[in-house]
C-alpha positions in Angstrom: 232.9 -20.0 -75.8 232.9 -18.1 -79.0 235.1 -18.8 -81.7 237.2 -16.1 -82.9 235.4 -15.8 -86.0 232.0 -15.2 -84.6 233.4 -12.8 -82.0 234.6 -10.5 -85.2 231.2 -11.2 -87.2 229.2 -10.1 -84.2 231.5 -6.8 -83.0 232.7 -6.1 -87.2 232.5 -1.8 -87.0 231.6 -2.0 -90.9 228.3 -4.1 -90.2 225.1 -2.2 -89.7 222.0 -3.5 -88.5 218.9 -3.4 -90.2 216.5 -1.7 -87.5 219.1 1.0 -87.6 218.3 1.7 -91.2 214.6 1.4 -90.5 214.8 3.1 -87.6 216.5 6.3 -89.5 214.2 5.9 -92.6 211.0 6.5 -89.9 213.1 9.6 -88.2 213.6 11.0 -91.5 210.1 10.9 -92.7 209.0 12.6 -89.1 211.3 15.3 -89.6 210.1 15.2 -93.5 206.3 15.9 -92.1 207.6 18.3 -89.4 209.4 20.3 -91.2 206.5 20.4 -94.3 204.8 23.6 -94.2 201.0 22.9 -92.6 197.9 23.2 -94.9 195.1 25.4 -94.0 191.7 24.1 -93.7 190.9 25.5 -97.1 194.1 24.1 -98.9 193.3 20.8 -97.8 189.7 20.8 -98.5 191.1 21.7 -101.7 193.4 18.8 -101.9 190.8 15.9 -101.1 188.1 17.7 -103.5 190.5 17.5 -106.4 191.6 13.9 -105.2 187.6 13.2 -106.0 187.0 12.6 -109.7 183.6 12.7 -110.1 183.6 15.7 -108.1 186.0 17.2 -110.6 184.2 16.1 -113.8 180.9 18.1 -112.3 183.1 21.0 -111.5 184.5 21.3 -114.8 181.1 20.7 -116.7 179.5 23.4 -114.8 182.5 25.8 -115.5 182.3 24.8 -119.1 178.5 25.4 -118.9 178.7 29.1 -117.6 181.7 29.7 -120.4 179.1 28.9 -122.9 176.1 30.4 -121.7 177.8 33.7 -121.8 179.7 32.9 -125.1 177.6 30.1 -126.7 174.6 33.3 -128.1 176.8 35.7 -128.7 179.2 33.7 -131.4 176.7 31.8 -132.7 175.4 33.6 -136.4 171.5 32.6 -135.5 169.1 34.9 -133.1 167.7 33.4 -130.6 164.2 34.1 -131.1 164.0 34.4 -134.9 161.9 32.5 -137.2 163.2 30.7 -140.4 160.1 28.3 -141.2 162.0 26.8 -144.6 164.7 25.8 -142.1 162.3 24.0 -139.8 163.1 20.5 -138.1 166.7 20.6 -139.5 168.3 17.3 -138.4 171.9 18.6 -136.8 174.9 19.3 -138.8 177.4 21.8 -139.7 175.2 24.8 -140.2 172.8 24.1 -137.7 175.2 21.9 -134.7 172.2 21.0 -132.6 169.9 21.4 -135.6 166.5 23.3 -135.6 162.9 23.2 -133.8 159.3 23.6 -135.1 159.9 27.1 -136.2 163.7 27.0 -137.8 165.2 28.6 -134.5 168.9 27.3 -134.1 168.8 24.8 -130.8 172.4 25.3 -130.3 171.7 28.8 -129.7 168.4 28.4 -127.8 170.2 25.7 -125.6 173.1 28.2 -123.7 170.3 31.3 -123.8 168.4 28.7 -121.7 171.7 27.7 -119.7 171.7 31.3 -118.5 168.4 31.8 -117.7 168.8 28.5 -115.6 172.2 29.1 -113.8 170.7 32.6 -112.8 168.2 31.6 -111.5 169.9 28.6 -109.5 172.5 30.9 -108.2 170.4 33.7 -107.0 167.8 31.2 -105.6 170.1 29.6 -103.8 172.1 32.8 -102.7 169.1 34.2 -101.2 168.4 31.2 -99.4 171.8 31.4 -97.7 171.1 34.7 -96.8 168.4 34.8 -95.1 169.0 30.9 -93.8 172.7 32.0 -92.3 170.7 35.4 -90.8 167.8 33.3 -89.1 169.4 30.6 -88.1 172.3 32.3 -86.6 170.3 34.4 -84.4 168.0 31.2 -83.6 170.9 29.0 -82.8 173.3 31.7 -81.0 170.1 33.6 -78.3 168.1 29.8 -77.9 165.2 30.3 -75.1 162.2 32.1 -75.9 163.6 33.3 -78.9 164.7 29.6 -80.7 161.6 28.7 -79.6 159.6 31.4 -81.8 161.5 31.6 -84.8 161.5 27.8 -84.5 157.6 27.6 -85.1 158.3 29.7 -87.5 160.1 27.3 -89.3 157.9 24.7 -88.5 155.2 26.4 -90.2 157.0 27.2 -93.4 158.1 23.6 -93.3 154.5 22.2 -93.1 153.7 24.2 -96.3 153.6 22.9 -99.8 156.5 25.0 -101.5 154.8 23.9 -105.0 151.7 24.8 -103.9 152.8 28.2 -102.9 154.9 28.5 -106.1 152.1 27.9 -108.2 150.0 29.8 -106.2 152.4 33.2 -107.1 152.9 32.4 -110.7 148.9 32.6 -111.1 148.6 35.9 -109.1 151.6 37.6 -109.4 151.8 36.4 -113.2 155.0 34.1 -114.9 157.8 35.5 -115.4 161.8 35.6 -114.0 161.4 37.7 -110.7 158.4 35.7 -109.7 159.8 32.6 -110.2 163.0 33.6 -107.7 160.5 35.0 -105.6 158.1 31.9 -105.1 161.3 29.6 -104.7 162.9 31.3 -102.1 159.6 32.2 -100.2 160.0 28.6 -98.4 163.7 27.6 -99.8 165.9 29.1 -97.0 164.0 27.1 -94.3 166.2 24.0 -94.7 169.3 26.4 -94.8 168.3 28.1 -91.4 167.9 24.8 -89.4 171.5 23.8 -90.4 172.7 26.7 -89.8 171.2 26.8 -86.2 172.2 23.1 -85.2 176.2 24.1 -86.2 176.0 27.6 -84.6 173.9 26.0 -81.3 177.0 23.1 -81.1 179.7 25.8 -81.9 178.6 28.7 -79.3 179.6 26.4 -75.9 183.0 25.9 -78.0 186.2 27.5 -75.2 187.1 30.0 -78.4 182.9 31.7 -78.1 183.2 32.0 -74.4 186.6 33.3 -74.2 185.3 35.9 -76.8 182.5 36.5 -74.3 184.3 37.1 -71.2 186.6 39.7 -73.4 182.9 41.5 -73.6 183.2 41.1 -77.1 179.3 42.0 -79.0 176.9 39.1 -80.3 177.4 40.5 -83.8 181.0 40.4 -83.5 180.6 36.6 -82.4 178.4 35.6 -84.9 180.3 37.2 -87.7 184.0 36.4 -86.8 183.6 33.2 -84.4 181.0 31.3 -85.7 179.8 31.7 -89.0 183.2 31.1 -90.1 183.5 27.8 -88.6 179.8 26.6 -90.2 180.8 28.0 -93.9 181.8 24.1 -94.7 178.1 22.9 -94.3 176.3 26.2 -96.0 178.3 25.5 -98.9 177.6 22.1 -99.5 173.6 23.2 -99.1 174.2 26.2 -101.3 175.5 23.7 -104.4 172.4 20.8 -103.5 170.0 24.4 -104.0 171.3 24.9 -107.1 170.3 21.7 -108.9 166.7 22.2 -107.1 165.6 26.0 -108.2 166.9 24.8 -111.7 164.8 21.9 -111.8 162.0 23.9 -110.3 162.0 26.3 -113.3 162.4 24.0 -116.1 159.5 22.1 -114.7 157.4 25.4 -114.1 158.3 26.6 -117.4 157.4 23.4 -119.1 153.8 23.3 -117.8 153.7 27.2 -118.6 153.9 28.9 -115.9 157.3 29.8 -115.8 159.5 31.6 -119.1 157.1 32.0 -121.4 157.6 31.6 -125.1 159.5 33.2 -127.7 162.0 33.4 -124.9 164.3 30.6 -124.6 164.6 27.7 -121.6 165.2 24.1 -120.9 162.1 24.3 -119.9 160.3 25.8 -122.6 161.9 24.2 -125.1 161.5 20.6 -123.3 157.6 21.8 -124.0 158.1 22.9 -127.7 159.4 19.2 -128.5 156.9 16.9 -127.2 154.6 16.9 -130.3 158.4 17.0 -132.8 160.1 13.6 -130.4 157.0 11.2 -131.8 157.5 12.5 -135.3 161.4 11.6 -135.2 162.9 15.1 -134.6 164.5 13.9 -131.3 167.3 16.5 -131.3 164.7 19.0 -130.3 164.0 17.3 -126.5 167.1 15.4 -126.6 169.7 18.4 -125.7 167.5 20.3 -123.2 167.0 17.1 -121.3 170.3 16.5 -121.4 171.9 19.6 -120.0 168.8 20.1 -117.7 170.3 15.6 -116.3 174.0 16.8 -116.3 173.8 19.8 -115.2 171.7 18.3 -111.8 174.4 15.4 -111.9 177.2 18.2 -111.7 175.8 19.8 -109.0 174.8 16.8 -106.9 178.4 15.3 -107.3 180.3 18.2 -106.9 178.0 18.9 -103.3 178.7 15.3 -102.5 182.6 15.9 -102.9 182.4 18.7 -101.1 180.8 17.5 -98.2 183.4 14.8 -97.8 186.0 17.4 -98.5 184.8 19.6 -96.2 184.2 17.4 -93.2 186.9 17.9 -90.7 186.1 13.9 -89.2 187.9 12.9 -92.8 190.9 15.1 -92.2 194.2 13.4 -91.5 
């Protein structure tokens, strides 16, 4: 039998045990979460992107860069395109911050003109790949049969073709300059856009959402637009930010070897060109800051897509 003292330790109305506390900590937290308003897809795409630090350093580099490429020529005191020969190969410093090229031109200024001329063109290379990439491949992936099968080949076709070769090809006929340079890139750049679009909107269309929608005798257009597009805008985005870096690659290279802006006018590109017979001479401010921003600026893109794509995988979501 019990003694008389462990009979009042073990049925004592002031003791408590433990698993009780624990026990109402873990119903507190699950009312906690209940109760916690839900976040939309977007907010917490949002939340994991900023959880992302490299992600973040891209993003803020690239909004620094468009800030200065509209600002950056318009405060500086020098012209972009205006000679000062006694100034020439001026090591950088207070009156000249990224110093001066073969023929006295300010590099500061020369360096955000050609961050706008890049970002433009990245941006609407890459926004008329998503347009006609989301268009084809929609229709591809949502009617299949006959018609996947044709605009397929298509595809195929395109795919097959050298896009430098055919970008080279339009600079020599149609002549260098911006427009043909957005047109050669994009002649070819939307194909890899279209067949993502068509494997998410073939996967998504046998979803029970699409064939309700169908039985409602709702319109393939009305589909497309409102049911599945919407649910494949995660994957065009990250694509849309890995075109950027490409199209701006692909002009400073096309510009460096002279077919793309041509000088006076200022690019990464052309000014990449201008430098290589200053760099062996010492004057290695002239290459160093175009190569720089033409590196970090790919870098910021390619990190930022990366973040996004983990971001914006709903597999990741918890």
């Amino acid at each position: 039998m019990k003694t008389a003292e462990e009979m009042n330790s073990t049925h004592s109305p002031t003791e408590i045990p433990d698993e009780w506390f624990t026990n109402k900590i873990k119903d507190t937290d699950t009312a906690e979460s209940v109760s916690r308003p839900s976040l939309s897809y977007w907010q917490d795409a949002w939340r994991r992107l900023v959880k992302n630090k490299m992600a973040m350093l891209g993003l803020v580099f690239l909004i620094l860069l468009a800030i200065m490429a509209t600002i950056g020529p318009i405060v500086s005191p020098y012209a972009v395109n205006v000679q000062n020969l006694p100034e020439q190969y001026q090591s950088p410093s207070i009156e000249h911050w990224f110093g001066t090229d073969n023929a006295g031109r300010d590099v500061f200024t020369r360096t955000w003109y050609g961050a706008r001329i890049s970002l433009f063109v990245g941006l609407v290379a890459a926004l008329i790949d998503v347009t006609i990439g989301i268009i084809w491949g929609g229709i591809s992936g949502y009617k299949g049969g006959r018609t996947d099968t044709v605009m397929m080949r298509v595809i195929e076709i395109l795919y097959g073709i050298p896009s430098l070769l055919v970008t080279i090809l339009l600079l020599v006929v149609l002549g260098p300059s911006l427009l043909t340079i957005i047109i050669a890139l994009t002649i070819t750049g939307w194909v890899g856009m279209a067949r993502i679009v068509r494997g998410q909107v073939m996967q998504i269309k046998n979803y029970e959402y699409v064939l309700a929608s169908k039985s409602f005798g709702a319109k393939d257009s009305r589909i497309i637009r409102k049911n599945l597009l919407p649910n494949t805008m995660g994957p065009i985005i990250v694509q849309m930010t890995l075109s950027v870096p490409t199209a701006i690659f692909a002009e400073a290279f096309l510009s460096f070897i002279g077919l793309g802006i041509q000088a006076p006018f200022a690019s990464w590109g052309v000014m990449a060109n201008d430098a290589l017979g200053a760099i062996t001479s010492g004057y290695w401010w002239t290459l160093f800051f175009p190569a720089f921003f033409i590196s970090f600026t790919m870098f910021a893109f390619n990190v930022l897509g990366d973040g996004l794509q983990d971001a914006l995988d709903p597999k990741l979501r918890k």
